[in-house]
C-alpha positions, -999 to 999 in steps of 0.1 A, spaced: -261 -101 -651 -282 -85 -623 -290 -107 -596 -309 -108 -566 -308 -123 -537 -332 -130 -509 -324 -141 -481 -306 -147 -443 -275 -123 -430 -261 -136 -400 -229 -127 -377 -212 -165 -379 -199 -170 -342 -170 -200 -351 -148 -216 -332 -117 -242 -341 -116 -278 -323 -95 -306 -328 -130 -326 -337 -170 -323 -332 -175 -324 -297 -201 -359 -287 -231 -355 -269 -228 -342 -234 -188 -336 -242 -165 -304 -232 -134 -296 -256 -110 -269 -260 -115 -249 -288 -80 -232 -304 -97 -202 -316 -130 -178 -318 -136 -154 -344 -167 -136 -353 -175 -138 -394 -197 -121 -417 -224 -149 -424 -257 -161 -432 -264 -183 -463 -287 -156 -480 -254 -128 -473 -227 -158 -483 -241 -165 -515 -249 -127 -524 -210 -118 -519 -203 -153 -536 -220 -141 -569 -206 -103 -562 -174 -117 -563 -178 -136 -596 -187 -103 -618 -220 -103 -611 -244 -72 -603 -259 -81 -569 -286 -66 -545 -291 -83 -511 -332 -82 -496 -331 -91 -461 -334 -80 -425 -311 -69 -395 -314 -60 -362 -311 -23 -353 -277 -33 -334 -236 -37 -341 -238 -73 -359 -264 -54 -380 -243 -25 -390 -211 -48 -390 -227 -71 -419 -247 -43 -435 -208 -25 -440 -192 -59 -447 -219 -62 -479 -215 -28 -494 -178 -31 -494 -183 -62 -513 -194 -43 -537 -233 -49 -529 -262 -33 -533 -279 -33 -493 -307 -4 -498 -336 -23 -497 -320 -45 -459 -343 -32 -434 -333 -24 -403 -358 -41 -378 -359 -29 -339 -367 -49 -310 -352 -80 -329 -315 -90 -327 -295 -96 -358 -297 -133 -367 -262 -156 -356 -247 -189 -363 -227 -208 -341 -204 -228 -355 -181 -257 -346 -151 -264 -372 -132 -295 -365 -117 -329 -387 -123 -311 -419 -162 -306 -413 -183 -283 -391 -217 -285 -372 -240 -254 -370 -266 -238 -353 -286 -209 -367 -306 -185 -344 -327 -169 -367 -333 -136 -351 -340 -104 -374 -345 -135 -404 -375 -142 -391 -391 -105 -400 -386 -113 -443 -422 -117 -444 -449 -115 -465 -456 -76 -461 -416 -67 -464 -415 -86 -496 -449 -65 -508 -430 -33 -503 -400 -42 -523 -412 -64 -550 -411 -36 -575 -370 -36 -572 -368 -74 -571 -388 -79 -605 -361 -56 -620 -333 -87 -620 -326 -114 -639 -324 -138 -612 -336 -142 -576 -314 -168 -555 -330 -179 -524 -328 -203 -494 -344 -216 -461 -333 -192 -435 -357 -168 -440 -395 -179 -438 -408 -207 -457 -439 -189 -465 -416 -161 -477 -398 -183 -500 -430 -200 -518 -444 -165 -526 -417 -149 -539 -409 -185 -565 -444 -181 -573 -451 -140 -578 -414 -144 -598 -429 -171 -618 -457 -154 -626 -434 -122 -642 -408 -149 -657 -381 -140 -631 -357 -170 -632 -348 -182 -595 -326 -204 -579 -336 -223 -545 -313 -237 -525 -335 -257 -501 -314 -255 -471 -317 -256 -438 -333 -289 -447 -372 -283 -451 -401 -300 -472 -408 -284 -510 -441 -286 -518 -444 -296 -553 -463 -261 -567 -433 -248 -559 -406 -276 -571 -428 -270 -607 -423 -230 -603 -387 -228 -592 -363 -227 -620 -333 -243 -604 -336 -267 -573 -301 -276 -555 -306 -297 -527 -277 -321 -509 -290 -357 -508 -304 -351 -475 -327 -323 -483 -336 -343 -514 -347 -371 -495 -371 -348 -472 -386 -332 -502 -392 -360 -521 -389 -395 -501 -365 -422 -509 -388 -445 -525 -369 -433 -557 -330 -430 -562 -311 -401 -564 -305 -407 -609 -340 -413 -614 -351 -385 -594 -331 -359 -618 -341 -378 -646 -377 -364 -635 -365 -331 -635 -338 -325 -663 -318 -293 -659 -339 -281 -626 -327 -307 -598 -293 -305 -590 -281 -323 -561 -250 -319 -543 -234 -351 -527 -204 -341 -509 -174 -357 -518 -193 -369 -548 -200 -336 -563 -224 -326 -583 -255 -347 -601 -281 -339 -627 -299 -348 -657 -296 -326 -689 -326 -322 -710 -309 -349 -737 -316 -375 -706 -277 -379 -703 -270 -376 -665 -243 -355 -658 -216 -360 -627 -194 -330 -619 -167 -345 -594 -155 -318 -569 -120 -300 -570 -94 -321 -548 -85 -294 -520 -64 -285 -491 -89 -285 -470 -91 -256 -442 -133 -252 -433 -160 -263 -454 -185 -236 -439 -197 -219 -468 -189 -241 -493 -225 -247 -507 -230 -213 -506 -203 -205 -529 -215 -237 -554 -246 -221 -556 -238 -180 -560 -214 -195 -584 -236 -218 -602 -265 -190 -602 -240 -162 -620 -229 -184 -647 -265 -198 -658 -276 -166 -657 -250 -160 -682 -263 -184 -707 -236 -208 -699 -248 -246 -702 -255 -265 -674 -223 -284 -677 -202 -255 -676 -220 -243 -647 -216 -270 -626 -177 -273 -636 -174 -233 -625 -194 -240 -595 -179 -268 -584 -143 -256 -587 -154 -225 -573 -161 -239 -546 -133 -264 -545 -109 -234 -545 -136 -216 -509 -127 -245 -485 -89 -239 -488 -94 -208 -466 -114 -199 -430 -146 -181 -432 -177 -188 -451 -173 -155 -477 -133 -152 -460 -122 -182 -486 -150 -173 -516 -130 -169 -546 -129 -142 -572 -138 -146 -607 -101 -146 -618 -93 -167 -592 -117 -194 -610 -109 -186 -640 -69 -192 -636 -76 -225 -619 -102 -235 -648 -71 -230 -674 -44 -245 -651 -66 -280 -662 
């Protein structure tokens, strides 16, 4: 399968603590490292990683983090020709806090911001020639509605994880193909005058939401709701974690798989990503699944 991805790359800037720092509080952090990121980037070397045929579309600043992350993607095995190189505009960066088994972050958009309309003009010929387009809220959100509704329009199947947290507006919730939200985000886009199993019963097999701890709920077209519990883990850092659910869920529909055995796969996947530091440093590979998936 050939997929594309559209979307944020980001130099993660994470540091270890013994626990999220409270308002107005000082701690000592154990460690700083400087990670290949960006939830657009994450979920591109996710897929890559699973078998599939990947092309990242995105922006960089003509600087080190730029050429750093642009390096880091091809040796993934990704396709970076059509990441432009923006001037005058820093690479985007996360800063991240890891601590008691969660992390907070804070995303400086930075080069991000220049996915506009006009970039996504010049390279819409080379997206319409994948399967899939995966896409998510760190690049604009004007961005993201045109290219759900100019891949609808040519039957491009895409995948849109709605995070950071942003409203959906409803054209594009009846265009996307796949919606994966948290709870959270689900709230925001559509209220909470409606609970979480009746709102995938509205949208069978294209609402997916993630609940943490929970794992995994939607509705399949039969109107059986379908709960995919999450891996138990050794857990190490959870950054990245929805990034690899998604890439992984995104490379097996694309396959043809069935919703439940994309969620299993997706889920496990990553299960096996938070055992290990880094957003894409713990992102499994396809055998890596696989062997865990037959150890059942």
């Amino acid at each position: 399968m050939k997929i594309a991805v559209v979307g944020s790359i980001n130099m993660d800037q994470t540091v270890l603590a013994e626990r999220i720092p409270l308002k107005g509080e000082t701690l000592r952090g154990s460690d700083l490292q400087y990670i290949p990121g960006g939830k657009g980037a994450n979920q591109a070397v996710a897929m890559a990683r699973l078998g599939a045929e990947v092309a990242m579309f995105g922006c960089v600043g003509n600087d080190d983090n730029g050429r750093k992350l642009v390096d880091n993607l091809k040796s993934e095995g990704i396709d970076t020709n059509y990441i432009k190189v923006v001037d005058g505009v820093p690479t985007g960066i996360a800063i991240i806090t890891v601590g008691e088994n969660d992390n907070t972050i804070i995303v400086v958009a930075g080069a991000n911001g220049e996915v506009d309309k006009q970039y996504v003009d010049d390279i819409k010929d080379e997206l319409f020639k994948y399967d899939m387009v995966v896409l998510q809220h760190e690049i604009p959100l004007d961005t993201v509605h045109y290219i759900i509704e100019i891949c609808s329009e040519k039957g491009i199947p895409t995948v849109l994880n709605p995070a950071p947290a942003a409203d959906v507006p409803k054209a594009i919730v009846d265009k996307v193909t796949y919606l994966t939200p948290n709870e959270h985000e689900a709230k925001l886009i559509f209220g909470n005058d409606i609970s979480t199993e009746e709102l995938v019963k509205a949208y069978p097999e294209k609402l997916i939401i993630t609940q943490g701890s929970k794992g995994v709920l939607t509705c399949l077209k039969s109107g059986e709701l379908l709960s995919v519990p999450c891996r138990k883990s050794n857990v190490v850092d959870t950054t990245g974690a929805g990034d690899t659910l998604n890439g992984a869920f995104a490379v097996r529909i694309s396959d043809n798989k069935s919703m439940r055995d994309a969620l299993v796969f997706a889920n496990t996947a990553a299960g096996l990503s938070i055992e290990k530091m880094g957003a894409q440093g713990g992102m499994p590979t396809i055998k890596e699944v696989e062997a865990e998936l037959e150890g059942k």
